[in-house]
DSSP file (Angstrom, degrees, kcal/mol; ACC not computed):
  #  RESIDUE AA STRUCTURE BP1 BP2  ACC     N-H-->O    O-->H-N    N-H-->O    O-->H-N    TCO  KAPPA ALPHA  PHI   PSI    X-CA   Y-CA   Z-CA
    1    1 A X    >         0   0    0      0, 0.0     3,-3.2     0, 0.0     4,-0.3   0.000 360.0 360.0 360.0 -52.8    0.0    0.0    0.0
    2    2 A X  G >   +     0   0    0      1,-0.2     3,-2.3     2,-0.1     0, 0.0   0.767 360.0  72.4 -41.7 -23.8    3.0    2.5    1.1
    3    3 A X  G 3  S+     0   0    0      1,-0.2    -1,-0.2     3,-0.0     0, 0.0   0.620  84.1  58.2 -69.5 -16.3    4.1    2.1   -2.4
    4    4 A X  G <  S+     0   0    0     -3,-3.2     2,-0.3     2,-0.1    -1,-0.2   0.346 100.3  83.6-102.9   8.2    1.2    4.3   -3.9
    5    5 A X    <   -     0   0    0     -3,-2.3     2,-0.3    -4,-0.3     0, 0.0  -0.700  68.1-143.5-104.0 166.1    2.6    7.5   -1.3
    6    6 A X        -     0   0    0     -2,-0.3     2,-0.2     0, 0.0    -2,-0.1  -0.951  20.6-124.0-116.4 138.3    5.2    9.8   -1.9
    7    7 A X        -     0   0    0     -2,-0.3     2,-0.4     1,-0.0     0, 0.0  -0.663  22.7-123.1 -86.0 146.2    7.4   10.8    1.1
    8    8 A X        -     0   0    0     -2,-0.2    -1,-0.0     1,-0.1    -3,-0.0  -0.649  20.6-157.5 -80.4 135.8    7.6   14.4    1.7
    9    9 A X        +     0   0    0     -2,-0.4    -1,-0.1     2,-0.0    -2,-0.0   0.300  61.8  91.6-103.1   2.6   11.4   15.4    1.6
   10   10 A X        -     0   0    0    112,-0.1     2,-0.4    93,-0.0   113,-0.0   0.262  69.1-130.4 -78.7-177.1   11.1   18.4    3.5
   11   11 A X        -     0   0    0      4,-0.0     4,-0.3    -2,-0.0    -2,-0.0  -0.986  34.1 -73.0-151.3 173.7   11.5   18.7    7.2
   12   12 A X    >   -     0   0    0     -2,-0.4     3,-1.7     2,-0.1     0, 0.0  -0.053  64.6 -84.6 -51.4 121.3    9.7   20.2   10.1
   13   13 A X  T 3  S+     0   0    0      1,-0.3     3,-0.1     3,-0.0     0, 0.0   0.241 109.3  15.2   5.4 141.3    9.7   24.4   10.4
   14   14 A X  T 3  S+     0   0    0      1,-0.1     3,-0.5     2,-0.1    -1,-0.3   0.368  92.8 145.3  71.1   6.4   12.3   26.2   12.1
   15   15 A X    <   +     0   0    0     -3,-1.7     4,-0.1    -4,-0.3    -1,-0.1  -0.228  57.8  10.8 -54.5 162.9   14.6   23.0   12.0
   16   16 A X  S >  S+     0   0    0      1,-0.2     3,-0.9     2,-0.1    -1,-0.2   0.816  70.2 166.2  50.5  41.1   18.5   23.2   11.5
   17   17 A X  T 3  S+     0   0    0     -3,-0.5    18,-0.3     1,-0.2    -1,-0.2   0.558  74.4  60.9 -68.4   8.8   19.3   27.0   11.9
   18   18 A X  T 3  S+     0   0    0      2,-0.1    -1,-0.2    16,-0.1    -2,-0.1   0.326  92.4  90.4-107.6   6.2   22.3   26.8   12.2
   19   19 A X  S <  S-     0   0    0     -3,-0.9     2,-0.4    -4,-0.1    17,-0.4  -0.352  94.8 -88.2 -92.6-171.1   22.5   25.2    8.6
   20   20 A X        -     0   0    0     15,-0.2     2,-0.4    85,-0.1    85,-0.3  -0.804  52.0-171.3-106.9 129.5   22.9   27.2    5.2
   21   21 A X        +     0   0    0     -2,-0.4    12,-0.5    -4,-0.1     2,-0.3  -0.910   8.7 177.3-102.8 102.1   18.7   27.9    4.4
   22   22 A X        -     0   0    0     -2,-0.4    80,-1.9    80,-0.4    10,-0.1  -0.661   5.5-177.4-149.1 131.9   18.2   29.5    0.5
   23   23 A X  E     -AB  31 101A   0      8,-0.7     8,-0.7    -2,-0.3     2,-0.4  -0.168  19.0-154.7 -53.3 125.9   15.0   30.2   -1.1
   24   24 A X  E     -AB  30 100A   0     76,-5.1    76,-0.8     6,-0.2     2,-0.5  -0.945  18.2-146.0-138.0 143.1   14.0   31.5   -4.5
   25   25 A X  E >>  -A   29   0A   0      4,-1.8     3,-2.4    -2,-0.4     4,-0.9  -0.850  25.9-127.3 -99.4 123.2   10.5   33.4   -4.6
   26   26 A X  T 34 S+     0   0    0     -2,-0.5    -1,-0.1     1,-0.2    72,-0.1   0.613 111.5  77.3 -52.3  -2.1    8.8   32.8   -7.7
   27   27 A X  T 34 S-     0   0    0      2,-0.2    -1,-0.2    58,-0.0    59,-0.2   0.455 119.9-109.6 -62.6 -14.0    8.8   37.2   -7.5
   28   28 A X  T <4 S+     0   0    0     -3,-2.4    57,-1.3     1,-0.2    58,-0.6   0.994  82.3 120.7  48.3  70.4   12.6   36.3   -8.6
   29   29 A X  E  <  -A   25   0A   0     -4,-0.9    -4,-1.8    56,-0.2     2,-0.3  -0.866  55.9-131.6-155.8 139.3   14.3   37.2   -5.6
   30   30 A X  E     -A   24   0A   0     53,-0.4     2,-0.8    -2,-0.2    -6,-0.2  -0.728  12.9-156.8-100.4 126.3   16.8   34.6   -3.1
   31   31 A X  E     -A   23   0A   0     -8,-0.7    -8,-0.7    -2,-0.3    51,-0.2  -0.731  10.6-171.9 -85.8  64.4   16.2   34.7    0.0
   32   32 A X  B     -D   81   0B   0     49,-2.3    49,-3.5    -2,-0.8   -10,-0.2  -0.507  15.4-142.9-115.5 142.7   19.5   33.4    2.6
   33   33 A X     >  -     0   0    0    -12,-0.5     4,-0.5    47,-0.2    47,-0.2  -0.255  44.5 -81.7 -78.1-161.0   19.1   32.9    6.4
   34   34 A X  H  > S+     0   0    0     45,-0.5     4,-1.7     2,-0.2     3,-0.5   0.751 125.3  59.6 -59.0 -42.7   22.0   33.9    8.5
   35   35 A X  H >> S+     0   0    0    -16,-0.4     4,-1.9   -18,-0.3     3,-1.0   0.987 107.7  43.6 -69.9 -69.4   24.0   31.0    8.1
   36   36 A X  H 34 S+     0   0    0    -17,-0.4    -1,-0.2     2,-0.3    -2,-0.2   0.505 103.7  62.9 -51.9  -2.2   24.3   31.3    4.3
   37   37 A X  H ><>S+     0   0    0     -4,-0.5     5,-1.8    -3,-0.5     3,-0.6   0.751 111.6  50.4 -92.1 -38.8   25.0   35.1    4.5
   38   38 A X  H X<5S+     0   0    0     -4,-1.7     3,-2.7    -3,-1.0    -2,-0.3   0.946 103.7  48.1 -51.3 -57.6   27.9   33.5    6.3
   39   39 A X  T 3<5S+     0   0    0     -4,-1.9    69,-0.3     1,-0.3    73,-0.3   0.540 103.6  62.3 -44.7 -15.8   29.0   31.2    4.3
   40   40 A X  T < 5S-     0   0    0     -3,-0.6    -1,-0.3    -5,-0.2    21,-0.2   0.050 121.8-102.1-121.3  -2.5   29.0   33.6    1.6
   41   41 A X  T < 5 -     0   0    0     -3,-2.7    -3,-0.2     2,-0.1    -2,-0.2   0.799  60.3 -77.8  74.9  21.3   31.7   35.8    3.6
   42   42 A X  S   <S-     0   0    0     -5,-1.8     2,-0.3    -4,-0.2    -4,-0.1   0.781  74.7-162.0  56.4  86.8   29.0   38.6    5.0
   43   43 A X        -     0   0    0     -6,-0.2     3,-0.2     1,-0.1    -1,-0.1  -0.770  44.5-153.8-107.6 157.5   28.9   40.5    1.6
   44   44 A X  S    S-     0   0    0      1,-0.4    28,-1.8    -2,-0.3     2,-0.7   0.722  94.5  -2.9 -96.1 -45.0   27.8   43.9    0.6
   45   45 A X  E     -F   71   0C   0     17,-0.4    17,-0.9    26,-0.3    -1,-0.4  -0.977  60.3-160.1-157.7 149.6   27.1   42.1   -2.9
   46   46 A X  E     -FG  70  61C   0     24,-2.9    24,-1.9    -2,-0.7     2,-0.2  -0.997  18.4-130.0-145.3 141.4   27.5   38.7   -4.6
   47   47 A X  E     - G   0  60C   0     13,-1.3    13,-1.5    -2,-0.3     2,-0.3  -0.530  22.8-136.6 -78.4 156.7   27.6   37.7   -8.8
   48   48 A X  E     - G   0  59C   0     -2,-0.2     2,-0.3    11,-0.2    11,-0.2  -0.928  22.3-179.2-112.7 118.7   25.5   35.1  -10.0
   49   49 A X  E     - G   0  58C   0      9,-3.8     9,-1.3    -2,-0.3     2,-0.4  -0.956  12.2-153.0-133.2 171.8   26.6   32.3  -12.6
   50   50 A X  E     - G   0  57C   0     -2,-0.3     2,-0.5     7,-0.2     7,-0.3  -0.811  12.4-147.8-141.3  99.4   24.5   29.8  -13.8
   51   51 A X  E >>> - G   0  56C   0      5,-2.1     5,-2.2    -2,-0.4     4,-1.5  -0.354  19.9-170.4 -33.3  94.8   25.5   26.2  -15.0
   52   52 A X  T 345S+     0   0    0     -2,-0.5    -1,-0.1     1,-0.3     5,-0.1   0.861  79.5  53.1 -77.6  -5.3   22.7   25.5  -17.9
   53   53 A X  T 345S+     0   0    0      1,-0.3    -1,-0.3     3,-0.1    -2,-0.1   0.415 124.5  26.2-112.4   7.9   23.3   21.8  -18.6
   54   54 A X  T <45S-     0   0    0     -3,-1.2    -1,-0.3     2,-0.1    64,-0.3   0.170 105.0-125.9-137.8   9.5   23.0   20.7  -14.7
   55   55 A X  T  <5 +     0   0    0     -4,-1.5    62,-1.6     1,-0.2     2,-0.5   0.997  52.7 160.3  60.9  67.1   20.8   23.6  -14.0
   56   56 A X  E   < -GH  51 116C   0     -5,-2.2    -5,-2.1    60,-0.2    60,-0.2  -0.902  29.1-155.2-142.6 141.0   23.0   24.8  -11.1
   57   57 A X  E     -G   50   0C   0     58,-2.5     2,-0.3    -2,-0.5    -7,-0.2  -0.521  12.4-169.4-103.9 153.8   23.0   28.5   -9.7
   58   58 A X  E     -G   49   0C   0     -9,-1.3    -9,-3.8    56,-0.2     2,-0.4  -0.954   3.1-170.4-129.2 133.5   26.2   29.8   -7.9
   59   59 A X  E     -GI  48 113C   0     54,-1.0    54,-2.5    -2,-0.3     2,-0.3  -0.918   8.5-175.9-118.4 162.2   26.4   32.8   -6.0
   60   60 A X  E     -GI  47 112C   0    -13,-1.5   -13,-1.3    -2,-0.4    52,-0.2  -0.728  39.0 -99.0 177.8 143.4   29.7   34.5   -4.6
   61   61 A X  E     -G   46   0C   0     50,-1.3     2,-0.3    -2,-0.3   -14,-0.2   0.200  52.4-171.9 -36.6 164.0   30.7   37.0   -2.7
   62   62 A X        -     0   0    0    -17,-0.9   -17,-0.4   -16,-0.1   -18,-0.2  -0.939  42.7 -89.9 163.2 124.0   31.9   40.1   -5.3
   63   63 A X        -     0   0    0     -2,-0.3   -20,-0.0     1,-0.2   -17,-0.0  -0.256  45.4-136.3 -49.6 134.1   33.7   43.4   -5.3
   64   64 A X  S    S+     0   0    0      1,-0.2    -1,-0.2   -19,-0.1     5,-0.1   0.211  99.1  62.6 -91.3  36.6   30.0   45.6   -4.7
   65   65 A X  S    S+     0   0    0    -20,-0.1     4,-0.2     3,-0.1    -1,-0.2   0.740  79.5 121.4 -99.6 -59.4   31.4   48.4   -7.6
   66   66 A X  S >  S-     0   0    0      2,-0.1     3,-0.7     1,-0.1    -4,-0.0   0.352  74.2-129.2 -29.0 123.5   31.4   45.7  -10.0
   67   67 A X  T 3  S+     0   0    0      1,-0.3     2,-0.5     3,-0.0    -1,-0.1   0.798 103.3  44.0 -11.7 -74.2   29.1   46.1  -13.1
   68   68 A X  T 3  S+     0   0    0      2,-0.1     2,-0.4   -20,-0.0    -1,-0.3  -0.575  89.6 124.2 -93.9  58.0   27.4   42.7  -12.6
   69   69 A X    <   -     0   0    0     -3,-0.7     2,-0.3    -2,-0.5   -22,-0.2  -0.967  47.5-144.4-132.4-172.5   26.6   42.5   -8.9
   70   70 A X  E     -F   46   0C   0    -24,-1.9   -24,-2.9    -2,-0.4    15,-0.1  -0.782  17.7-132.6-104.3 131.7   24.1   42.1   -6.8
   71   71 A X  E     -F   45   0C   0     -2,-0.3     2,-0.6   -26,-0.2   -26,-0.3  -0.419  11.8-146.7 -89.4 176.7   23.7   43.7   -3.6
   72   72 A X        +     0   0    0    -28,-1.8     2,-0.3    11,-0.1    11,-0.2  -0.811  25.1 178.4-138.8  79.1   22.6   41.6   -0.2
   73   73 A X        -     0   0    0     -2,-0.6     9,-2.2     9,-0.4     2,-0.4  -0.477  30.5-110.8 -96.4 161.7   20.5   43.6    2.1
   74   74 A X  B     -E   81   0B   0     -2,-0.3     2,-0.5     7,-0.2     7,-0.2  -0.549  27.6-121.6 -72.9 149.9   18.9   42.8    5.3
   75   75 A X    >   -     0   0    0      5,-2.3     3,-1.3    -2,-0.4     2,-0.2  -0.687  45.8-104.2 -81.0 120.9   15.0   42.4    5.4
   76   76 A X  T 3  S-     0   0    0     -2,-0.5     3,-0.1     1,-0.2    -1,-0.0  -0.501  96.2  -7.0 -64.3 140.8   14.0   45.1    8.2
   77   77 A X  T 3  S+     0   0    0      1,-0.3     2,-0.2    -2,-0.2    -1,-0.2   0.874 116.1 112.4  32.2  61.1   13.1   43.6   11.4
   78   78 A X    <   -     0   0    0     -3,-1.3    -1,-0.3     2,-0.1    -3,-0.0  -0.939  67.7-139.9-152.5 155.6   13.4   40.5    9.7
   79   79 A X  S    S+     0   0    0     -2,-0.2   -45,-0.5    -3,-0.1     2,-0.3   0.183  76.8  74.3-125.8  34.3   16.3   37.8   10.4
   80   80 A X  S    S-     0   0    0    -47,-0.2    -5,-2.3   -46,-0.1     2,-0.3  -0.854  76.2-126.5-134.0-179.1   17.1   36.7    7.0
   81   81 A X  B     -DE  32  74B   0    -49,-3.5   -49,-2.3    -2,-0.3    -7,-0.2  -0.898  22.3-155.4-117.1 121.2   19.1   38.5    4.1
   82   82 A X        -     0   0    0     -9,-2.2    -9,-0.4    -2,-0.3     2,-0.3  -0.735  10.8-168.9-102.1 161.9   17.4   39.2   -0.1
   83   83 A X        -     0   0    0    -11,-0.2   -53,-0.4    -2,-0.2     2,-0.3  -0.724  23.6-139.5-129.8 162.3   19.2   39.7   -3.1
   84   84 A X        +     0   0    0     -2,-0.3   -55,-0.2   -13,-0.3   -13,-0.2  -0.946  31.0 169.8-131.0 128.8   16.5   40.8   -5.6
   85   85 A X     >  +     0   0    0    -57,-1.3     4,-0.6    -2,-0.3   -56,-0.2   0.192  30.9 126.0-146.0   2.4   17.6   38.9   -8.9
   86   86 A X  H >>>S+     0   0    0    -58,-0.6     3,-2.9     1,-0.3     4,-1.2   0.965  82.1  55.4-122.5 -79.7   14.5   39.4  -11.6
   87   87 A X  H >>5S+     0   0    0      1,-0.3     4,-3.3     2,-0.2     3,-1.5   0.878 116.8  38.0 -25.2 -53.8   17.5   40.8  -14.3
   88   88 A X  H 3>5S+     0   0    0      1,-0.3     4,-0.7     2,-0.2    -1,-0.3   0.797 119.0  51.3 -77.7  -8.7   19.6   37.1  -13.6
   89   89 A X  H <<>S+     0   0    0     -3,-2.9     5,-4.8    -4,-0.6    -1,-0.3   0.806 109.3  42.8 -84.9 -27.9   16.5   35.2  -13.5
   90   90 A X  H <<5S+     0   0    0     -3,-1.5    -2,-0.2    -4,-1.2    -3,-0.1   0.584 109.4  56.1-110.0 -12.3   14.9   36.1  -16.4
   91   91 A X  H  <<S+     0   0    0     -4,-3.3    -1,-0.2    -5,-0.6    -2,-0.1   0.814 118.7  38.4 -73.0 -27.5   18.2   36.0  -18.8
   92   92 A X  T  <5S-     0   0    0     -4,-0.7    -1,-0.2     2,-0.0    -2,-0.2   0.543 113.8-127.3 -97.2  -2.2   18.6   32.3  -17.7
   93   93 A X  T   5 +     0   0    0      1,-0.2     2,-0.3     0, 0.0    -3,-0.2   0.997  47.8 164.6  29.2  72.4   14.8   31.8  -17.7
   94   94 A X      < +     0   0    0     -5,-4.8     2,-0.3     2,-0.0    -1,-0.2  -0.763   5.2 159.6-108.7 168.9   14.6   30.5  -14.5
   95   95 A X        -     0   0    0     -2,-0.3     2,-0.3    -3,-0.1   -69,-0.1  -0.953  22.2-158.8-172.6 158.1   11.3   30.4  -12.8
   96   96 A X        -     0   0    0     -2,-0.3     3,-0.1     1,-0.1   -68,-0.0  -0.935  19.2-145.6-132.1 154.5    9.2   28.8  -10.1
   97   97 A X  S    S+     0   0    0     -2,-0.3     2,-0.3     1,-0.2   -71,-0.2   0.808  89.9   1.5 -78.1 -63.6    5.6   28.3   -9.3
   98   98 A X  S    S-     0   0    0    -73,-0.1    -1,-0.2   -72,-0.1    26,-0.1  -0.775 108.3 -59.6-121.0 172.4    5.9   28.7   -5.5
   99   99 A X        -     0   0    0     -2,-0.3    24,-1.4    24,-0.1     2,-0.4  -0.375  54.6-147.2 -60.2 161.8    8.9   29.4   -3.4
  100  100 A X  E     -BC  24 122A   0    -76,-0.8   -76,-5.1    22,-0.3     2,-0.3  -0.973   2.8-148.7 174.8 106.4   11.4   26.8   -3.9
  101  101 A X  E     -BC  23 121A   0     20,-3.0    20,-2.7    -2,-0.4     2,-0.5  -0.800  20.1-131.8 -87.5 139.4   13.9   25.7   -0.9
  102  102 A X  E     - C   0 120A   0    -80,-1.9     2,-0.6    -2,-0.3   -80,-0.4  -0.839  16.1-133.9 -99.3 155.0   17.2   24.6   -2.1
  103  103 A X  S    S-     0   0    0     16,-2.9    13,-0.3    -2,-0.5   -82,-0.1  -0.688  71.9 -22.0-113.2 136.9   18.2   21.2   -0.5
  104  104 A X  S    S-     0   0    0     -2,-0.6    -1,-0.3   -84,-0.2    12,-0.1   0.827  76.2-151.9   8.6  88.8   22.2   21.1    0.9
  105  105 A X        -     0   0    0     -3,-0.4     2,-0.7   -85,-0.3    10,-0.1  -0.244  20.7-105.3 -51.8 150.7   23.5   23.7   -1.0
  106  106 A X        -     0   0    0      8,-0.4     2,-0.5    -2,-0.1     8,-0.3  -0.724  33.5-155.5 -99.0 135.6   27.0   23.2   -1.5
  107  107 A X        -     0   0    0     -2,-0.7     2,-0.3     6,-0.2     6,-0.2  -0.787  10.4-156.8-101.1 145.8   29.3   25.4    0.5
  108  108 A X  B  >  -J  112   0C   0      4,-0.9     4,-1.3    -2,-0.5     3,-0.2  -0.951  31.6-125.7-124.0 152.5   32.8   26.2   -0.6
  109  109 A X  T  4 S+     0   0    0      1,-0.3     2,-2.3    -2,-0.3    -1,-0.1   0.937 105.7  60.6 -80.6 -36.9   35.6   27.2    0.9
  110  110 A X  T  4 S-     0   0    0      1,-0.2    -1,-0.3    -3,-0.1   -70,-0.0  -0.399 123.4 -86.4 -60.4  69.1   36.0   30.6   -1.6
  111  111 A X  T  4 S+     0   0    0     -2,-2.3   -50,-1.3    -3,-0.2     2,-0.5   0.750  89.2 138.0  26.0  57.6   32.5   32.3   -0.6
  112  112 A X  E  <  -IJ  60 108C   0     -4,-1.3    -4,-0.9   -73,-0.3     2,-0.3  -0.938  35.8-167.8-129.5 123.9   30.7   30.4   -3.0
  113  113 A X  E     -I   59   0C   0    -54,-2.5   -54,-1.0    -2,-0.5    -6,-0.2  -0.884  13.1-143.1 -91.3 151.8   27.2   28.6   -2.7
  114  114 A X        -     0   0    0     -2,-0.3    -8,-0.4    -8,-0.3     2,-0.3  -0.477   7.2-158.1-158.0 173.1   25.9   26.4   -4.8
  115  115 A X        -     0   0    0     -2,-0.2   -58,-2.5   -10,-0.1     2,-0.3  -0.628   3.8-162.4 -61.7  86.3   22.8   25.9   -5.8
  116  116 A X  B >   -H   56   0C   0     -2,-0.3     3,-5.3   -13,-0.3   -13,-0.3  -0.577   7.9-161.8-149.9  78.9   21.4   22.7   -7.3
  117  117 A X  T 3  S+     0   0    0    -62,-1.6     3,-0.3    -2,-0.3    -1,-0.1   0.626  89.5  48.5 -44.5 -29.3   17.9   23.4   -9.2
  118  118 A X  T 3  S+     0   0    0    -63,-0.3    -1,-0.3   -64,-0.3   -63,-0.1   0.292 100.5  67.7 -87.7  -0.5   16.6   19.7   -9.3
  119  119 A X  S <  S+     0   0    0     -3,-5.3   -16,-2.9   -16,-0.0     2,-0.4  -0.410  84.5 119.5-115.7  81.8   17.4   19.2   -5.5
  120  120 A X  E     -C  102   0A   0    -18,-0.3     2,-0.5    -3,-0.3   -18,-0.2  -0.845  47.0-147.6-109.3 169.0   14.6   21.6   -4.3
  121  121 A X  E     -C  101   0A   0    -20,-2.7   -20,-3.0    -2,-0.4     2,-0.1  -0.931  20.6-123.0-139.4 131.0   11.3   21.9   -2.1
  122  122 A X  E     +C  100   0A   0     -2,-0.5   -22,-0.3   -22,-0.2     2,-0.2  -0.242  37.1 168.8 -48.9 127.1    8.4   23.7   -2.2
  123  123 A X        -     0   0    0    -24,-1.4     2,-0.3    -2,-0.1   -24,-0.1  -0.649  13.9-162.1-125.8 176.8    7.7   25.7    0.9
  124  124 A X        -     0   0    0     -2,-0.2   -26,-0.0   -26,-0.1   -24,-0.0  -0.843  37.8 -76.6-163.3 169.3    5.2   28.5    1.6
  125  125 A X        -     0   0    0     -2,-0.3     3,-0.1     1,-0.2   -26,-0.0  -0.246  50.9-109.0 -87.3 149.8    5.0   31.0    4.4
  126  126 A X        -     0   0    0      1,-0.1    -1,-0.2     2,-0.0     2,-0.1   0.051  49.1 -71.6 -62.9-171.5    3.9   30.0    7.6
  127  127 A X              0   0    0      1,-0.2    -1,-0.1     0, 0.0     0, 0.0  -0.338 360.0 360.0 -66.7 155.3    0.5   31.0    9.1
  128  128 A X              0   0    0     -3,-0.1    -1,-0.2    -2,-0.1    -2,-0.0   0.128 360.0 360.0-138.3 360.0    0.5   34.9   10.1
């Protein structure tokens, strides 16, 4: 009978905070808790590259004069960090239906994430 479910791949709210969390909003903007704004080196601004043929996002940290970045502000009274990303999203055609966790980003040791489009999960905002 189990055979005709699908396991949810997700795990329960507010789990693992101290692990690297990032988001992409189908609004085209990434979303990083605290721990991946760490991982990333604290940055003023991070470049975007995009692998097309494994559909895999990298961000890293990135002088913030540069031409092609992105900046990384804090959400007021809010305890995660956006880059607003609509320009890099829309050159790669990337897209989501709902917001889109990605699942164990890969961290590198140069301030580099990344970000693995086929291992994500759908989320949605909690109750308010």
């Amino acid at each position: 009978m189990i055979d005709r479910f699908t396991r949810f791949e997700g795990s329960p709210n507010g789990r693992f905070k101290d692990q690297v969390r990032v988001t992409l909003s189908p609004k085209k903007f990434f979303a990083l808790n605290s721990t991946a704004f760490k991982a990333l080196g604290s940055p003023t601004a991070i470049a975007f590259y995009f692998e097309e043929h494994e559909k895999k996002i990298a961000l890293r940290r990135c002088d913030p004069s540069k031409k092609y970045a992105f900046r990384v502000r804090k959400e007021k009274d809010k305890e995660y960090y956006v880059i607003y990303a609509a320009a890099f999203c829309t050159h790669f055609m990337i897209k989501t239906k709902r917001t889109v966790l990605f699942d164990d980003p890969e961290q590198r040791p140069d301030f580099m994430l990344i970000l693995d489009m086929a291992k994500t999960i759908n989320v949605n905002r909690g109750s308010r």
